[in-house]
C-alpha positions in Angstrom: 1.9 28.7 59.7 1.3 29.3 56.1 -0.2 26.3 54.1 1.8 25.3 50.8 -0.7 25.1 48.2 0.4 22.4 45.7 1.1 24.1 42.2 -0.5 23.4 38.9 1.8 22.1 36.7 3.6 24.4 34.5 3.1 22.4 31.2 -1.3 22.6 32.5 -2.2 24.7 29.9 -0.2 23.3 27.2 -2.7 20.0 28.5 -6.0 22.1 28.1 -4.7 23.2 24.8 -4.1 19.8 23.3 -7.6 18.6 24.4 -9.5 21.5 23.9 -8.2 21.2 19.9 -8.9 17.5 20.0 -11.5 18.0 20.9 -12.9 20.2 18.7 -11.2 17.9 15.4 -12.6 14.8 16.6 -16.5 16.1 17.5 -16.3 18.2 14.2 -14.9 16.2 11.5 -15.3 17.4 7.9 -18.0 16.0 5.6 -16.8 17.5 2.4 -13.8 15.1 1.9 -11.2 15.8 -1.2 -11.1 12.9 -3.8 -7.9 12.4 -3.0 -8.5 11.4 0.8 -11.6 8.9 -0.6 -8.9 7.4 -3.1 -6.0 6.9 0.2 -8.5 5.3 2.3 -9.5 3.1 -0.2 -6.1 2.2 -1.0 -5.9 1.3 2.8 -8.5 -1.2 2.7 -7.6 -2.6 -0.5 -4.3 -3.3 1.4 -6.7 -4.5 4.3 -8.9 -6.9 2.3 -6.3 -8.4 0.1 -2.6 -8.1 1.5 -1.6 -6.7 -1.4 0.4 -3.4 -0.6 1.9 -2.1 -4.2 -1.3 0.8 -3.5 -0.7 2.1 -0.7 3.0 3.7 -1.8 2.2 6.9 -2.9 5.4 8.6 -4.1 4.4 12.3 -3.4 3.4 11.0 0.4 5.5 7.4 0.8 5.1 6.7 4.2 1.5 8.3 4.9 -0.5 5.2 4.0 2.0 2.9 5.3 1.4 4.7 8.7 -2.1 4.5 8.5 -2.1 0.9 7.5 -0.5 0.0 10.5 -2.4 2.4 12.9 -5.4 1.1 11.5 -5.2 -2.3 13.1 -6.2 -0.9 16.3 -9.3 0.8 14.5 -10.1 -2.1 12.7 -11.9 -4.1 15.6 -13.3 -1.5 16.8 -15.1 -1.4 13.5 -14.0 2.0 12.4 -13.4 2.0 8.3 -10.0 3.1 6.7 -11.3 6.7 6.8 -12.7 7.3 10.0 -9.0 6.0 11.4 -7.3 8.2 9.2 -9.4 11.4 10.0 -8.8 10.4 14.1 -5.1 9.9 13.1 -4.7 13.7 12.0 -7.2 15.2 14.6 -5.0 14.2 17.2 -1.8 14.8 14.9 -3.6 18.3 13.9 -4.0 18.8 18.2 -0.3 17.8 18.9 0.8 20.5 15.9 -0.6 23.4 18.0 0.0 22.6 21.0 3.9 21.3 20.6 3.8 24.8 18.4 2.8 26.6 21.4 5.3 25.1 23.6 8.1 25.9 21.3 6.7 29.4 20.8 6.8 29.4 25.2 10.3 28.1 24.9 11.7 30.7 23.0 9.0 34.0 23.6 8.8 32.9 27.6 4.7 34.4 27.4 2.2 32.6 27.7 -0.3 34.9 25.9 1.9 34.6 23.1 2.7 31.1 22.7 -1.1 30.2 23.3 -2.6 32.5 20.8 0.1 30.7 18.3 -1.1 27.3 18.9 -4.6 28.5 18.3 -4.3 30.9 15.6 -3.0 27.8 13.9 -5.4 25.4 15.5 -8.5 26.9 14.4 -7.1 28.4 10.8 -9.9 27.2 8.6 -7.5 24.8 6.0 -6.1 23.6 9.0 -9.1 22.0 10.7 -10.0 21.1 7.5 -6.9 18.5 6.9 -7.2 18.0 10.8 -10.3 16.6 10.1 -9.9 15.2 6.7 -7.6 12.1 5.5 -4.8 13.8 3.5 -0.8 14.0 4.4 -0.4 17.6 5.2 -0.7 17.9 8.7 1.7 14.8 9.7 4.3 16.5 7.9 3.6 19.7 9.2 4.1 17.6 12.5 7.4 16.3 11.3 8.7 20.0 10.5 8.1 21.0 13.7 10.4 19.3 14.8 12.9 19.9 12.3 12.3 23.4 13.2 13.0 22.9 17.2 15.6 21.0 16.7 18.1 22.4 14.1 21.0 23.4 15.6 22.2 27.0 15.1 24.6 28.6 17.2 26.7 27.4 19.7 24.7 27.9 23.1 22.3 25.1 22.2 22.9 21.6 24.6 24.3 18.7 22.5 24.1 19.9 18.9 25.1 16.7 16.9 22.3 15.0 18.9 19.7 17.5 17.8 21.3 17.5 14.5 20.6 14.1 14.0 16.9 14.8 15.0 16.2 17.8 13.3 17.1 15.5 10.3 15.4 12.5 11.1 12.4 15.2 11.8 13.0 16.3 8.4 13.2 13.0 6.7 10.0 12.3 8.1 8.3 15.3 7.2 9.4 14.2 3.2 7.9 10.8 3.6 4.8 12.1 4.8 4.8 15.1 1.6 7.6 15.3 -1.4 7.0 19.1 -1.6 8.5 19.4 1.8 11.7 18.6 0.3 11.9 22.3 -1.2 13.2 23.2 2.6 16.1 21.0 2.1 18.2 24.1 0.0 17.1 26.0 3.5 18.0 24.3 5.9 21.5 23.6 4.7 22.4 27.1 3.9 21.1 28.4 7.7 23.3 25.3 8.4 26.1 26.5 6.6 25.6 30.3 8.0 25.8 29.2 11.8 28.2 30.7 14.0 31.8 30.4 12.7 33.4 28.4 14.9 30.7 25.9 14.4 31.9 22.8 12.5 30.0 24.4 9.8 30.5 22.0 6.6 30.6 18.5 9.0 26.8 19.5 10.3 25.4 19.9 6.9 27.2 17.2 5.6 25.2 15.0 8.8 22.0 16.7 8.4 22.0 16.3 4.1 22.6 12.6 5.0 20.6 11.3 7.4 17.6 13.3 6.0 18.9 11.9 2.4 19.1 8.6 3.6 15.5 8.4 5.8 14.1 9.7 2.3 15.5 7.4 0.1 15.3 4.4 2.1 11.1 3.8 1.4 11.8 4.7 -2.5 13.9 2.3 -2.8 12.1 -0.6 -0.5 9.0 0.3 -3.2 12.0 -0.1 -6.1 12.6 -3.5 -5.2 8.5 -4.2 -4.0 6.4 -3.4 -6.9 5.8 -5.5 -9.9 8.4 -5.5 -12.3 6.2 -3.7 -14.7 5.9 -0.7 -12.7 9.5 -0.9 -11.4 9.9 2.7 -12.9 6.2 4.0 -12.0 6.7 6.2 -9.2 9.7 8.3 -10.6 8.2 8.4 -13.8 5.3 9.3 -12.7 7.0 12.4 -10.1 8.6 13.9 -13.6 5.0 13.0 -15.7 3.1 15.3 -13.2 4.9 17.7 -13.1 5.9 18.4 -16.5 3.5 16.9 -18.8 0.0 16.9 -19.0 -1.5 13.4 -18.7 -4.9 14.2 -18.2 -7.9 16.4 -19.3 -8.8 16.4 -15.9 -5.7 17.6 -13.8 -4.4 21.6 -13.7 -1.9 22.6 -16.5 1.5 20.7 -16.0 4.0 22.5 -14.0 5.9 24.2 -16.3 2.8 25.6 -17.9 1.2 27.2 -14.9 0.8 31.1 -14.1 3.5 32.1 -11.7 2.1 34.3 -9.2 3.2 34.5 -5.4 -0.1 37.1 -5.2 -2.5 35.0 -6.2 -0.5 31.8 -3.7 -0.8 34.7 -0.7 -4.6 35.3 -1.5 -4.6 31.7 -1.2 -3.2 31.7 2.2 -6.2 34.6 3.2 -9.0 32.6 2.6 -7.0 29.3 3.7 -6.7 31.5 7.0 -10.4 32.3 6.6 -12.6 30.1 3.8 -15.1 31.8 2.3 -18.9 31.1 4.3 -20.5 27.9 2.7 -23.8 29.6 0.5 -21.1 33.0 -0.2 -21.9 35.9 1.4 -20.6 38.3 3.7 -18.1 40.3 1.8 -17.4 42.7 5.1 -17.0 39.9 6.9 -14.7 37.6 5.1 -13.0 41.0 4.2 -12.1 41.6 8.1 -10.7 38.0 8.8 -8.0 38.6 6.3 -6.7 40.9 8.7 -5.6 38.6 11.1 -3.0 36.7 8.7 -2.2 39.9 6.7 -1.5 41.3 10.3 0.9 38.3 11.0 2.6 38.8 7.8 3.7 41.7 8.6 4.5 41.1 12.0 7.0 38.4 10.8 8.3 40.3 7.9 9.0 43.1 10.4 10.7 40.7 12.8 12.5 39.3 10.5 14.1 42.7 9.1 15.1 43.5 12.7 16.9 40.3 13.0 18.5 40.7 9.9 19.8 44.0 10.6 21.2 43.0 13.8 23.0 39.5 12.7 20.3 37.1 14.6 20.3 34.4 10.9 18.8 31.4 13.1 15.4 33.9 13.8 15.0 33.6 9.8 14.4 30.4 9.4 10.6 30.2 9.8 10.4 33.3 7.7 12.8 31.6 5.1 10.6 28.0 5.1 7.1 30.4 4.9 8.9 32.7 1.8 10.8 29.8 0.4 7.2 27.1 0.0 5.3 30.5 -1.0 7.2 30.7 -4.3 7.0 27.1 -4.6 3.6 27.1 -4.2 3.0 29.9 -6.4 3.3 28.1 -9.8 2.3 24.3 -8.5 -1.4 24.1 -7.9 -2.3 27.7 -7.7 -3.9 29.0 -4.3 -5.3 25.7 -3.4 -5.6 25.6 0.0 -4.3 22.3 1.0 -0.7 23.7 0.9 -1.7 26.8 3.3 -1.3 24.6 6.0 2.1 24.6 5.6 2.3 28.2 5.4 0.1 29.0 8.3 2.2 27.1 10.4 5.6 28.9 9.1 3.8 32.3 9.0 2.5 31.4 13.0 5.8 30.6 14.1 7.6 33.3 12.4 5.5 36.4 13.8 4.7 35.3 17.3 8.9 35.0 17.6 8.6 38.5 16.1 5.9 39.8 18.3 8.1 38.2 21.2 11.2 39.9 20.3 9.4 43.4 19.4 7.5 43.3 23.0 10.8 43.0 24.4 12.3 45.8 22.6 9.9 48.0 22.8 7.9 47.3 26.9 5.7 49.8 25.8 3.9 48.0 23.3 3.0 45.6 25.8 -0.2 46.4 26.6 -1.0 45.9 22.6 -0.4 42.5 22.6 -3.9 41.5 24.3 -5.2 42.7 21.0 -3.7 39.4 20.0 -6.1 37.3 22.0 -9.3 39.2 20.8 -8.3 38.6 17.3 -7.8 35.1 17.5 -11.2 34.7 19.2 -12.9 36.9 16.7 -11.2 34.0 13.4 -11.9 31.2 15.7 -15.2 32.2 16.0 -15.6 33.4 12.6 -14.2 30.0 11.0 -16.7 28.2 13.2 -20.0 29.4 12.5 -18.8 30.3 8.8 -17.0 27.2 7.5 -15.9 24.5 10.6 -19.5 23.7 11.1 -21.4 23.8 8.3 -18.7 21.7 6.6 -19.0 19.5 9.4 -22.4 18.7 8.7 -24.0 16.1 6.3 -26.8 18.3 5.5 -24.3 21.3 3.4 -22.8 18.6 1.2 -25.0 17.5 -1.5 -22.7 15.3 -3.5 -22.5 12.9 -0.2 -25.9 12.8 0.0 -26.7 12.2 -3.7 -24.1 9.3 -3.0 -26.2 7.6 -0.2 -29.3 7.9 -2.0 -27.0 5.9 -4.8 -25.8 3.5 -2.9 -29.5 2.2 -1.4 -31.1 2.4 -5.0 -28.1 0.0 -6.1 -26.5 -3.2 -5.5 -23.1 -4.7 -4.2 -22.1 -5.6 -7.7 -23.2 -2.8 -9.9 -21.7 -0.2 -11.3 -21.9 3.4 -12.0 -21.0 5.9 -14.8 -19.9 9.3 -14.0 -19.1 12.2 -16.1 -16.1 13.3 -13.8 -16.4 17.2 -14.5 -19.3 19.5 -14.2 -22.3 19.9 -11.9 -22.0 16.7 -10.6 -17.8 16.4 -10.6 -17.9 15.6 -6.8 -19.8 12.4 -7.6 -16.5 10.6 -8.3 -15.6 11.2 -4.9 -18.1 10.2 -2.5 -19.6 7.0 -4.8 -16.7 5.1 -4.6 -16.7 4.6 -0.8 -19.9 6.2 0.9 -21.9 4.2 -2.2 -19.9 1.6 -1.8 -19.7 0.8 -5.6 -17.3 0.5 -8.4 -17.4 3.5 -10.6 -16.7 4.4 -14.2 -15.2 7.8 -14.5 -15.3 8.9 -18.3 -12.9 11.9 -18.0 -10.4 9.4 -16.6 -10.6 6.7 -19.1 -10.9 9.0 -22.4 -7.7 10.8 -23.2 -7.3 12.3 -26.5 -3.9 13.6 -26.2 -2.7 10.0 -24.4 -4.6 7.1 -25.6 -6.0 6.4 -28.6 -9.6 6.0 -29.4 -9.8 2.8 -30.0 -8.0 2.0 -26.5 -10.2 4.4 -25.0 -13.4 2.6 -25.8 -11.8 -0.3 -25.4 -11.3 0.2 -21.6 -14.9 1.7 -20.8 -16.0 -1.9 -22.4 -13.7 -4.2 -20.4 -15.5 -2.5 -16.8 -18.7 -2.8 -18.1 -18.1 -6.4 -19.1 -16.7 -6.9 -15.7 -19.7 -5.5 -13.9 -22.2 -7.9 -16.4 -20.1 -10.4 -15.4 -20.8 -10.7 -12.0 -24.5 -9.8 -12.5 -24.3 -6.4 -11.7 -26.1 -3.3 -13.6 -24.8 -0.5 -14.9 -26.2 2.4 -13.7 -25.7 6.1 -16.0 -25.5 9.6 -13.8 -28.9 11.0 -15.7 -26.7 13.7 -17.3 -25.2 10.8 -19.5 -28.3 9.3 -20.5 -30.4 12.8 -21.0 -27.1 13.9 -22.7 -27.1 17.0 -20.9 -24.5 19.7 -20.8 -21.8 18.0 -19.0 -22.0 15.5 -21.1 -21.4 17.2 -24.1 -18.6 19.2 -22.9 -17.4 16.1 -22.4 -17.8 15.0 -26.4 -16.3 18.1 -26.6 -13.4 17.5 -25.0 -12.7 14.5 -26.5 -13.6 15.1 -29.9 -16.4 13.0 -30.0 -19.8 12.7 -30.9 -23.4 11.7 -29.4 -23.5 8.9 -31.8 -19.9 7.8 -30.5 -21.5 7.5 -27.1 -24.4 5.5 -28.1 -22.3 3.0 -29.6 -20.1 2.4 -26.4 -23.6 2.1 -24.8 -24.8 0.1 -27.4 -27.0 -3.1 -26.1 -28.0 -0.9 -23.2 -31.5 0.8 -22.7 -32.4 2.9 -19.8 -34.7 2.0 -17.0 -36.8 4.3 -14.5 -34.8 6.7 -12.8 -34.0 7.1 -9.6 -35.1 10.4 -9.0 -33.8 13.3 -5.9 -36.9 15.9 -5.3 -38.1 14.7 -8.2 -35.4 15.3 -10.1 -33.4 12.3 -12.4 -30.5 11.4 -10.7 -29.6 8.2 -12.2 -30.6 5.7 -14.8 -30.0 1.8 -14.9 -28.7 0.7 -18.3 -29.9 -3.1 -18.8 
């Protein structure tokens, strides 16, 4: 009699996947944080501390703060600060990306092989981990479009359409809440809607799709409409069209309009958002060979995707439409940076493992090939870890956080301290304001020659240094200030100023002993 060994469960590996990736996110989380993730979490526990939630709407990410407010009630006893919750929010969102991408990939490839080197050819992209393990929107949307993508309804074989309709939109909706520039799809998904098999009910499913995605959109917008202070009732849409199409500060990229438009320069961003350079630079040959692996997908999918064109298969587009169609989006709004590869490694992903799926099946004797696949993923996997994931995971390679420690136990609670904003020590701005733990004055964002006007300029530096005197605090100067070094006088530059226009905003205000890194000035009080 032959014994019936119980079987491993089929979805196992899908399992290992999902742990292995948390795993890796939540041991290796990223010490270089953007100032942008430093500015949401404070937001949070401004939102935290006083109950006041007009911050935590962002309009280009509506819902992401809101989410993490409420999430971070369970992190909050266990005495974890905004941050650390929002990093462990997208580590395990970052995990349930690949792997659900995997299973999707197994749905529709029915390999394994395939559908696993998917999930991690996304998992351990280098921009990837690095919002997996950071505290920025991206990869909760990208979560949200997955599902948009698994769920659209496109021909007529697939099981109760105007139910996956409904959440393929909701999907969508979501993934707009959690990033505006998500909404560039929209055009997309209604023409693949309106291209679906004719005896679909063609015009009633975009119709349904356009507004319950519309609606889900629209519906936090307007609860912030009716929330905020009537004197920044017209903030958030004024604020969508200012950034984009006028320049209202020294320190942000060109406005919109302004920009170089180049979808080359957006692809190179993708290579090294595949691969980031090695922290220190180096190893050309190197970084040179793990921009294979994504130019290799590329075309892969653009192959696939002329194969399905050719032979009427539209609904096998759409991943290659979303990657093409966010590319030349990308391409003239914030050039190459590498936040925005993360949507378009996990479009380029899907797109050629279908196509390497449907080529393998069209041509068996390529088969054998495909375990190249594997080896290749190991080789960036491996390359992205000893190269970026963790040295950027370490304390040690990020000198502006430790520069913000030392400043935070050489000051007090209630000082303050100035900061340039660009230059040797731009990162400053990012890491004093919650890892020192003290209110800063950032120059570049108060002074604004084409905004403000001089007067109100100076104006506003004086009203936070009163503050801080107020409270018996001391203002403390980054040394580049004081020694009027070359940041600071690009800054004068900049602003049309002069060195005797800074003395008189310090004015009143001599400089102490310096703290001092290596022996080195770092900062100056100002008593």
């Amino acid at each position: 009699m032959t014994e019936n060994k119980p079987r491993a469960p089929a979805a196992g590996w899908l399992v290992v996947l999902c742990v292995f990736l948390s795993a890796v996110y939540l041991a290796l989380p990223t010490a270089h944080h953007s100032y942008d993730a430093v500015a949401y979490a404070l937001d949070v526990e401004y939102a935290v501390v006083t109950g006041s939630f007009e911050r935590v709407w962002h309009d280009y990410h509506i819902l992401y703060d809101p989410l993490v407010y409420a999430l971070h009630a369970l992190g909050r006893p266990a005495g974890l600060h905004p941050l650390m919750t929002m990093q462990i929010v997208n580590a395990l969102a970052g995990a349930l990306v690949a792997t659900l991408l995997a299973a999707l990939l197994h749905a529709r490839t029915g390999s394994r092989l395939l559908a696993a080197c998917g999930g991690l050819a996304l998992g351990l992209c280098g921009s990837f981990w690095y919002y997996s393990t950071n505290a920025e929107p991206y990869v909760v949307s990208v979560l949200c479009l997955l599902g948009f993508l698994a769920w659209l309804p496109l021909d007529e074989e697939t099981p109760h359409p105007a139910r996956k309709l409904v959440l393929s939109a909701v999907a969508f909706g979501l993934g707009v809440g959690f990033h505006l520039s998500a909404i560039v799809l929209a055009p997309v998904a209604v023409l693949f809607l309106l291209l679906s098999r004719p005896h679909s009910p063609r015009l009633r499913r975009a119709a349904l799709f356009v507004s319950v995605a519309g609606t889900l959109i629209a519906v936090p917008y307007v609860y912030k409409w009716y929330h905020v202070s009537r004197a920044d009732a017209l903030s958030g849409f004024e604020g969508i069209w200012t950034d984009f199409f006028t320049p209202t500060n020294p320190v942000n990229d060109p406005y919109f309009l302004a920009r170089p438009y180049s979808p080359a320069a957006e692809y190179l961003g993708l290579l090294r958002g595949f691969a980031p350079p090695a922290v220190g630079g180096g190893g050309a040959v190197l970084q040179a060979a793990l921009y294979v692996f994504p130019v290799a997908l590329t075309c892969v999918a653009l192959a696939g995707a002329w194969r399905a064109f050719r032979s009427g298969r539209r609904k096998e587009l759409l991943p290659i439409a979303c990657f093409l169609t966010m590319l030349l989006f990308f391409a003239s709004y914030n050039l190459g940076d590498m936040k925005f590869t993360v949507f378009l490694a996990f479009f380029l992903v899907t797109a050629a493992i279908l196509s390497l799926g449907d080529l393998a099946a069209a041509f068996p004797g390529a088969r054998p090939w495909l375990w190249l696949l594997p080896l290749l993923v190991v080789v960036l996997g491996a390359g992205n870890f000893v190269r970026f994931i963790h040295p950027w995971s370490m304390d040690e390679s990020n000198p502006d956080l430790l520069e913000a420690l030392l400043i935070r136990e050489s000051t007090g609670p209630n000082d303050g301290v100035m900061l340039i904003g660009r230059g040797d020590r731009n990162n400053l701005k990012v890491y004093v304001p919650y890892f020192g733990e003290r209110e800063v004055i950032i120059l570049d964002f108060l002074f604004n020659s084409g905004v403000l006007p001089r007067e109100e300029s100076f104006a506003r530096v004086r009203r936070r240094i009163e503050t801080i005197e107020a409270r018996g605090g001391t203002l403390w100067a980054i040394a580049d200030i004081v020694e009027k070094g070359q940041d600071t006088r690009w800054f004068l530059l900049r602003n049309t100023l002069t060195a005797h226009d800074l003395d008189e905003l310090l004015v009143g205000l001599n400089a102490g002993p310096a703290v001092r890194q290596d022996g080195v000035p770092l900062l100056y009080p100002l008593r």
